[in-house]
DRENDO-1510 file (C-alpha; in Angstrom, 1 decimal, always signed):
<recs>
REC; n; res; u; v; w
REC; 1; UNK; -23.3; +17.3; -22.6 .
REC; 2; UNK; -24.3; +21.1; -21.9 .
REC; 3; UNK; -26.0; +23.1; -23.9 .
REC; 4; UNK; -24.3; +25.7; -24.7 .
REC; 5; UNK; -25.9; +28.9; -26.4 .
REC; 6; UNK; -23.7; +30.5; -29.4 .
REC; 7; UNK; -24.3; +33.6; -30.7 .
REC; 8; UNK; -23.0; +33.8; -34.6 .
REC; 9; UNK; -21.2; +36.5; -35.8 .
REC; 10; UNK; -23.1; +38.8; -38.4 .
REC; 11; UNK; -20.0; +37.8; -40.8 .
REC; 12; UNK; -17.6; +34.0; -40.4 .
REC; 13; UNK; -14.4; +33.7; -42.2 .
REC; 14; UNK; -13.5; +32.1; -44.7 .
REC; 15; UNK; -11.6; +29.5; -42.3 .
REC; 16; UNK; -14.5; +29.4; -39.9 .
REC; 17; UNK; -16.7; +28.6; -43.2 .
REC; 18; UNK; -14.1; +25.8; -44.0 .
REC; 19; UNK; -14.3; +24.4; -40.6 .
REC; 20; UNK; -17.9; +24.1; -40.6 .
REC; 21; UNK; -17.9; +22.5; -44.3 .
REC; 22; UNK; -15.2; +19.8; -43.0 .
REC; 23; UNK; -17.4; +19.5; -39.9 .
REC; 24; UNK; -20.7; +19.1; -41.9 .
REC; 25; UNK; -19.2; +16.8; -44.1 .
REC; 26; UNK; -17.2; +14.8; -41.7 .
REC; 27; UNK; -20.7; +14.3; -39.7 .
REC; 28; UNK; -22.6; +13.8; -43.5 .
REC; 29; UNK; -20.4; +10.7; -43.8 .
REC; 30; UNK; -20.7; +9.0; -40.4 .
REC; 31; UNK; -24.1; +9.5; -40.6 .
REC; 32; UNK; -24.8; +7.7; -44.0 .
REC; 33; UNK; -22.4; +5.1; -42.6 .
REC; 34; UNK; -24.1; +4.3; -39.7 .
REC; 35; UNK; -27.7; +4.4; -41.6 .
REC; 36; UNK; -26.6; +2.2; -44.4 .
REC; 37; UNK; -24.7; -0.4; -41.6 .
REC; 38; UNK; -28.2; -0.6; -39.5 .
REC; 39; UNK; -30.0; -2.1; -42.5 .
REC; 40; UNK; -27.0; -4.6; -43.4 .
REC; 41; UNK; -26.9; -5.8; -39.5 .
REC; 42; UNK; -28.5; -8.6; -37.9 .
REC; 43; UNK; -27.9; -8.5; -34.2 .
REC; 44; UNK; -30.5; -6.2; -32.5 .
REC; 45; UNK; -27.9; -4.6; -29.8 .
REC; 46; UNK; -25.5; -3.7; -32.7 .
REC; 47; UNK; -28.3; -2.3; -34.8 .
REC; 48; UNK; -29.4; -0.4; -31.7 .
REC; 49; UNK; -25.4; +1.2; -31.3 .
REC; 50; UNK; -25.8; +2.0; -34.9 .
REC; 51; UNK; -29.2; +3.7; -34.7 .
REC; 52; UNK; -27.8; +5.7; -31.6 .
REC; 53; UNK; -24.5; +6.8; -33.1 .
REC; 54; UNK; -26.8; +7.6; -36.2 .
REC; 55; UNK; -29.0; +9.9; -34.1 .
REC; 56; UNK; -25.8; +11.8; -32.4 .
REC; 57; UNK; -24.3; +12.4; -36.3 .
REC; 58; UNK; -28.0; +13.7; -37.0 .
REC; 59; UNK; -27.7; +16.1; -34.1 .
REC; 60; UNK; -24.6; +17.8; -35.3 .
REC; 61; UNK; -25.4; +18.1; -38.8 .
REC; 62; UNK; -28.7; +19.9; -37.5 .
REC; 63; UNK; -26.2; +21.9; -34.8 .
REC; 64; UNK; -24.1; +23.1; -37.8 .
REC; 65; UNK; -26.9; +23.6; -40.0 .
REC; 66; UNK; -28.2; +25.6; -37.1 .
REC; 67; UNK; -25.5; +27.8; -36.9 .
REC; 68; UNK; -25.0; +28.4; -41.0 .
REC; 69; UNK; -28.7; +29.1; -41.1 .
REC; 70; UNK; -28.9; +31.6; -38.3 .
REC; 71; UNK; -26.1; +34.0; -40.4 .
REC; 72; UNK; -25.9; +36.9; -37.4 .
REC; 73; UNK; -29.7; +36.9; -36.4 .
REC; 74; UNK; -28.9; +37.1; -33.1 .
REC; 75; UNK; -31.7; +38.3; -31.8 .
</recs>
């Protein structure tokens, strides 16, 4: 996957905001998903799926947190 630099806009919309909320809290949900599965789960290569899946949600919550946090400081 690329990394792809993306400057914020000193002001999102209201739809843009809603977007990222659904986003965050889509991701929110896998993530505690996945964490709470890893501790139920025997099988090793299942709990290593798990922790990897888990790591990617992580990720994107931090990505989107990213992006709320930076708030137009583009510089």
């Amino acid at each position: 996957m690329e990394n792809i630099k993306v400057s914020v806009p000193n002001m999102i919309s209201c739809k843009d905001l809603d977007y990222l909320s659904d986003m965050f809290n889509w991701n929110y949900g896998a993530y505690k998903s996945t964490s709470n599965a890893i501790n139920s789960v025997s099988d090793s290569e299942i709990k290593d799926m798990l922790s990897k899946a888990s790591n990617v949600f992580q990720g994107n919550i931090s990505k989107i947190l990213n992006i709320l946090n930076e708030g137009g400081n583009n510089e």
